[in-house]
Backbone as CSV, one residue per row, in Angstrom:
resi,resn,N_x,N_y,N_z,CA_x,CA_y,CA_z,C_x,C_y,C_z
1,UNK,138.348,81.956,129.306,139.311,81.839,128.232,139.487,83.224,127.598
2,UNK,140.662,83.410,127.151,140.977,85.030,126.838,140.752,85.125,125.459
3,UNK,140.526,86.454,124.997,140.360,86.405,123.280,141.567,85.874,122.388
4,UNK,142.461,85.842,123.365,144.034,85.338,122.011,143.972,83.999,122.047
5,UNK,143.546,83.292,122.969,143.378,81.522,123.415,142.271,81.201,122.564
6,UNK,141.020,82.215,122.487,139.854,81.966,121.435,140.891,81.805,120.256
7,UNK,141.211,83.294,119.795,141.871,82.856,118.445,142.394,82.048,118.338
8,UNK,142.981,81.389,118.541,144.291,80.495,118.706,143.951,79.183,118.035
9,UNK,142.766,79.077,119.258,141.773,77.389,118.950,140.498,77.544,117.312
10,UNK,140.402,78.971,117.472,139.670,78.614,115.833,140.883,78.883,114.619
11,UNK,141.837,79.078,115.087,142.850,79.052,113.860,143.493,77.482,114.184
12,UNK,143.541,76.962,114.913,143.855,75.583,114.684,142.822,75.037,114.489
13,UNK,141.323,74.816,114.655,140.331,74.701,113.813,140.589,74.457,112.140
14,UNK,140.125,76.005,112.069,140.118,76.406,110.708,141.380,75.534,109.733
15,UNK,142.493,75.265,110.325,143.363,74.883,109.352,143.047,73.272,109.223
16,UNK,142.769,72.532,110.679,142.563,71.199,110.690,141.373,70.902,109.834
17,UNK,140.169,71.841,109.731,139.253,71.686,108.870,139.319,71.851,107.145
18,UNK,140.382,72.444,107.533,141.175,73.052,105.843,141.793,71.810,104.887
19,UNK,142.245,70.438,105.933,142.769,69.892,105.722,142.565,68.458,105.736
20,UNK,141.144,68.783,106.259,140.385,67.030,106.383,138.987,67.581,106.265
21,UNK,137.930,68.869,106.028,137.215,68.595,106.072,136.297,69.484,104.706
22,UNK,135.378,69.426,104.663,134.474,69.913,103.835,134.811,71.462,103.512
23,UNK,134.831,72.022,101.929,135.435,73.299,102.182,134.336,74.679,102.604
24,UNK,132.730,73.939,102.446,132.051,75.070,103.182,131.954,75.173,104.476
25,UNK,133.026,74.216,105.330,132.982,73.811,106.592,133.848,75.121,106.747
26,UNK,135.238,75.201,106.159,136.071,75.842,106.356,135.627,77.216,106.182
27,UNK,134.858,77.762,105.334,134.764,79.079,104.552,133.736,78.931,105.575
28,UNK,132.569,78.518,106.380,132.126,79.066,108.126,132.737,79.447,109.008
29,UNK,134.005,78.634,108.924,134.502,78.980,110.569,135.245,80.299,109.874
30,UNK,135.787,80.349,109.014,136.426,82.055,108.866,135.374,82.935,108.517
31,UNK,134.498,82.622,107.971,133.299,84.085,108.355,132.637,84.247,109.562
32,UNK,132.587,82.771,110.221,132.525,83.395,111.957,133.764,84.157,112.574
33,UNK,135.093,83.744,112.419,135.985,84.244,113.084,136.138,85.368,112.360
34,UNK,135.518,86.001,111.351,135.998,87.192,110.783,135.097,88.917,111.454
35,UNK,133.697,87.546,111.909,132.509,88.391,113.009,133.145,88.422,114.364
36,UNK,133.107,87.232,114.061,133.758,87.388,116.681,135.016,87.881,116.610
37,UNK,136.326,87.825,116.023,137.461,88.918,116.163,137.438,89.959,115.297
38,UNK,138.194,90.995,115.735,138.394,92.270,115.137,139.124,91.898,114.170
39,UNK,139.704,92.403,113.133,140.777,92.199,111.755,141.585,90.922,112.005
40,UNK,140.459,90.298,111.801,140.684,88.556,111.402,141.243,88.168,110.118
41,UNK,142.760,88.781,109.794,143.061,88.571,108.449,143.531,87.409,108.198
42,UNK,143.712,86.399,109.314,143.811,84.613,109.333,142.840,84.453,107.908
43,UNK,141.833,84.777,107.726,140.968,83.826,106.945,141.546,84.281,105.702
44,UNK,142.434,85.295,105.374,142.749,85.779,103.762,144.088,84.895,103.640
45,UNK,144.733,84.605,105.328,145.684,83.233,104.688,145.461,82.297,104.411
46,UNK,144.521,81.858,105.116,143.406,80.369,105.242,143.073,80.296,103.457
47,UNK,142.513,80.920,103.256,142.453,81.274,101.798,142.935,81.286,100.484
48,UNK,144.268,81.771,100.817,145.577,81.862,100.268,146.117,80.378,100.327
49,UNK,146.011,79.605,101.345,146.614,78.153,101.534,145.445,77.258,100.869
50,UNK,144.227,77.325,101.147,143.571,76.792,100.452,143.605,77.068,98.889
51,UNK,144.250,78.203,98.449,143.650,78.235,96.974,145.332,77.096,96.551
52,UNK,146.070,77.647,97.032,147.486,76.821,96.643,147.298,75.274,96.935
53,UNK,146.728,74.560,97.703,146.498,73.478,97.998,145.112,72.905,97.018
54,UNK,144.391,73.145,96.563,143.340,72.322,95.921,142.906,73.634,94.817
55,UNK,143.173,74.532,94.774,142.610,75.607,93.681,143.108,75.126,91.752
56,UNK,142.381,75.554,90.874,141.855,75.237,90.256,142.089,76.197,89.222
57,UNK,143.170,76.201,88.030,143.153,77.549,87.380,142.011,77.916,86.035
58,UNK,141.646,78.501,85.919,140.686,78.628,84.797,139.011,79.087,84.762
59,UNK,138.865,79.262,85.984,137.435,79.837,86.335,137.231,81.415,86.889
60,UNK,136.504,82.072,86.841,136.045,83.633,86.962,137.367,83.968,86.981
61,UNK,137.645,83.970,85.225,138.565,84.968,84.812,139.701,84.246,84.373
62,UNK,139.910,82.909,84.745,141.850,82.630,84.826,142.010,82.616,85.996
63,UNK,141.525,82.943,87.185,142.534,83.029,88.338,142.255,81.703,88.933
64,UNK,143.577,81.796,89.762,143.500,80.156,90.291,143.225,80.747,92.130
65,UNK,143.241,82.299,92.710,142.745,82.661,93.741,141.352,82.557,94.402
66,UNK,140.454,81.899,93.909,139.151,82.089,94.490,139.163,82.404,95.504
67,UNK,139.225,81.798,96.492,139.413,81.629,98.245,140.037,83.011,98.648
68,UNK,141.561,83.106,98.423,141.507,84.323,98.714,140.945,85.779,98.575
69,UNK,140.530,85.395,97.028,139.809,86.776,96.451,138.321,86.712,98.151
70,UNK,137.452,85.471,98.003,136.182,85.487,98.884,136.324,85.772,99.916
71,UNK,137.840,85.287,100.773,138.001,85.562,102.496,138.578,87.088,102.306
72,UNK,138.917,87.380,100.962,138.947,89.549,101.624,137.757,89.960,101.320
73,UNK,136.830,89.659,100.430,135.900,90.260,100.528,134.781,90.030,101.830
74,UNK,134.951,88.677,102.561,134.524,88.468,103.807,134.633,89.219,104.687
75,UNK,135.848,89.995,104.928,136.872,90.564,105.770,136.326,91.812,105.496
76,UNK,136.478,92.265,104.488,135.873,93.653,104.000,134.587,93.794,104.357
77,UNK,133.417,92.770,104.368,132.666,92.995,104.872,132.184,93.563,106.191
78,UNK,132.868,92.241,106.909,132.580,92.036,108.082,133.258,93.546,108.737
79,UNK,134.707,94.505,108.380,134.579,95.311,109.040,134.309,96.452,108.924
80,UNK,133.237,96.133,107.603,132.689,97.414,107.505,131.353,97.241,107.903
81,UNK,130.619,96.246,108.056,129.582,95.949,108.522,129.557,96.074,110.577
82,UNK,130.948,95.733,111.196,131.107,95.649,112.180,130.340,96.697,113.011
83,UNK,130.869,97.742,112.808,129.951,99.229,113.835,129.304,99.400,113.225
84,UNK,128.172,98.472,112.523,126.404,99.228,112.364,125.912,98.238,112.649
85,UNK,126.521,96.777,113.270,124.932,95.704,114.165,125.093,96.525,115.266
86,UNK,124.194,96.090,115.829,123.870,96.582,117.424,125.069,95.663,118.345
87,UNK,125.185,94.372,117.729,125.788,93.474,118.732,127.128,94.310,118.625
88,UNK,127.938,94.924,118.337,128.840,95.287,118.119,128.965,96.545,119.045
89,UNK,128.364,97.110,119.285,128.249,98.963,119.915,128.602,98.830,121.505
């Protein structure tokens, strides 16, 4: 299976889980897919749709973004963390 067919199936994942399942279910599969693909910015939409769909205005700060604010800082992590595991080199 090729890496765009990978993506493909955890972004239809990720959204079907977005949408029937548990939300730390969801916020796994985009910090895995944010490790196994390169600039996996799916999860800052994933994020973005989740905060518009069930988000919540009035917590850390007023914002009603949580999700998105967490899947860039995921993202940010992950590719700055990317070239210093070993699994990565």
């Amino acid at each position: 299976m090729t890496r765009a067919a990978s993506r493909i199936i955890l972004d239809g994942f990720i959204l079907a889980s977005l949408l029937y399942l548990p939300w730390w279910i969801t916020a796994l599969a985009a910090a895995a897919g944010c490790f196994l693909f390169e600039s996996f910015f799916e999860a800052v939409a994933f994020g973005f749709i989740a905060d518009c769909l069930y988000g919540v205005p009035g917590r850390f700060g007023g914002t009603t973004f949580e999700g998105t604010l967490a899947a860039s800082v995921i993202l940010g992590l992950s590719l700055y963390l990317r070239p210093h595991l070993r699994y990565y080199k």
